[in-house]
C-alpha positions in Angstrom: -1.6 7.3 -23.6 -2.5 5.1 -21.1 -4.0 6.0 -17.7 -4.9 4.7 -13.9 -7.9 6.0 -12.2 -7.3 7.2 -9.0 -9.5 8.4 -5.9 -9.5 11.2 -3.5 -12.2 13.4 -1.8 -13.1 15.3 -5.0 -13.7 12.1 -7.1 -11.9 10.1 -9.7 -8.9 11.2 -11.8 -7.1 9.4 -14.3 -3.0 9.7 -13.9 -1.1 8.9 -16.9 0.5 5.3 -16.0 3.6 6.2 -16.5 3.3 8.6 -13.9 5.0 8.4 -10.1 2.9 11.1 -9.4 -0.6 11.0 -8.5 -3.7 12.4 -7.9 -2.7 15.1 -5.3 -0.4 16.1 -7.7 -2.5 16.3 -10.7 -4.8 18.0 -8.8 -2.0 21.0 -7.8 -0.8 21.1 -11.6 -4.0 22.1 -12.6 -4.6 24.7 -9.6 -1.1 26.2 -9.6 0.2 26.7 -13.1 1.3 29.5 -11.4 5.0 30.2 -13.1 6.2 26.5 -15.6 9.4 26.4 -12.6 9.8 23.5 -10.8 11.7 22.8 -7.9 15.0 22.4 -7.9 17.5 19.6 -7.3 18.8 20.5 -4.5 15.1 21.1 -2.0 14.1 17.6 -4.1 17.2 16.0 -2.6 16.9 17.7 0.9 13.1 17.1 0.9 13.6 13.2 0.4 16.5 13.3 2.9 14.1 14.1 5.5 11.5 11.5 4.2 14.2 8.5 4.3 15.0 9.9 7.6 11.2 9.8 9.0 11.0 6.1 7.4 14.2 5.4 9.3 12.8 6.5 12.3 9.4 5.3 12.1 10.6 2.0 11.5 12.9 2.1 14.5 9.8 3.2 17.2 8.0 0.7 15.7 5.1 2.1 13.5 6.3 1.6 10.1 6.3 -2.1 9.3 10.1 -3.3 8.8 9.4 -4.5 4.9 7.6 -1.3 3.9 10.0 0.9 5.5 13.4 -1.0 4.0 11.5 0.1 0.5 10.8 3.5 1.3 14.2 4.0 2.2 14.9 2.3 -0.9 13.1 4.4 -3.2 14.6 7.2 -1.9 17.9 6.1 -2.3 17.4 5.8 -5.8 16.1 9.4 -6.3 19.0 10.5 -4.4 21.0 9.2 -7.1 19.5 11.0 -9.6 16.3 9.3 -11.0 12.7 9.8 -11.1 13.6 13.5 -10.8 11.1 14.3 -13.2 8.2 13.5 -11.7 8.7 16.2 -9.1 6.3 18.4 -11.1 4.4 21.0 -9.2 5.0 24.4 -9.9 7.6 26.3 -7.5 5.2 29.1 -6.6 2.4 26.9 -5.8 -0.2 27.6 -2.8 0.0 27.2 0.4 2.8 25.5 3.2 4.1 23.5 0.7 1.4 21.1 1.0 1.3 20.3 -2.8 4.9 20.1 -3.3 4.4 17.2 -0.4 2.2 15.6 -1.6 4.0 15.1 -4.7 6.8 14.0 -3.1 4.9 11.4 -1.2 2.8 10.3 -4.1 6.4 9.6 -5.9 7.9 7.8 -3.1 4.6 5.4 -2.5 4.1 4.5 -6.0 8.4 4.0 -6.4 7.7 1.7 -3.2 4.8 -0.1 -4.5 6.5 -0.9 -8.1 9.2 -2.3 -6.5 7.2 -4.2 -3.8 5.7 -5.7 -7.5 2.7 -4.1 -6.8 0.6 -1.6 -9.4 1.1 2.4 -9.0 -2.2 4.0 -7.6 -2.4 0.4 -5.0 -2.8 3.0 -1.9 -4.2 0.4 0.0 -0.7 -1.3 0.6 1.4 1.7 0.7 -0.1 5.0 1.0 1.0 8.2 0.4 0.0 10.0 3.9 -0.2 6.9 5.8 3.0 5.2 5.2 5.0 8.1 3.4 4.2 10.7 5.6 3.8 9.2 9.0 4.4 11.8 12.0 4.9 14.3 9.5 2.9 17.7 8.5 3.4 20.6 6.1 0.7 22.0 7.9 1.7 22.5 11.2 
């Protein structure tokens, strides 16, 4: 199978290319294989409502750039109808705020942006996954 190398604090991973997920992700399968659920439909759909909504208004104060933000919204459009659902992988019962199911959300979303924008999955540099995705946003707070 075929991999990407991607980057974070902790060093370098490689993500199967196939993968809308990333690094983040990968790194919460591994540390919470706490029960094999996943999330389901319904919090994935709800959780990328409010992520097209944040894009939406990003764009409109005017911090996320116009094109980038048309994509995001885009992207999430598309899971809304029903695909990429599948890369939502982090176990239900995983650690913390929610912070890894987040991250996997945003991870998705960026690399769906950047495939459509023609660029490669794992590209962070042009649309990042707590940059661009989750802009004024925190699972922390």
């Amino acid at each position: 199978m075929e991999t990407r190398p991607e980057v974070d604090s902790l060093g370098v991973r490689q993500v199967l290319k196939t993968a809308y997920y990333g690094i983040q992700t990968l790194r919460a399968m591994e540390n919470f294989p706490v029960s094999g659920l996943k999330a389901p439909v319904g919090f994935i759909r709800a959780y990328i409502y409010v992520k097209k909504a944040a894009a939406m208004a990003n764009m409109r104060v005017g911090w996320l750039d116009k094109k980038i933000g048309e994509v995001i919204v885009r992207a999430c459009d598309e899971i809304l109808d029903g695909k990429f659902l599948d890369q939502f992988v982090v176990d239900v019962f995983q650690a913390g705020a929610g912070t890894s199911f987040n991250m996997n959300v945003n991870e998705v979303l960026a690399n769906r942006t950047l495939e459509i924008l023609g660029k490669n999955k794992g590209d962070y540099k042009r649309v990042n996954p707590n940059d661009h995705i989750n802009m004024a946003q925190s699972s922390n707070d």
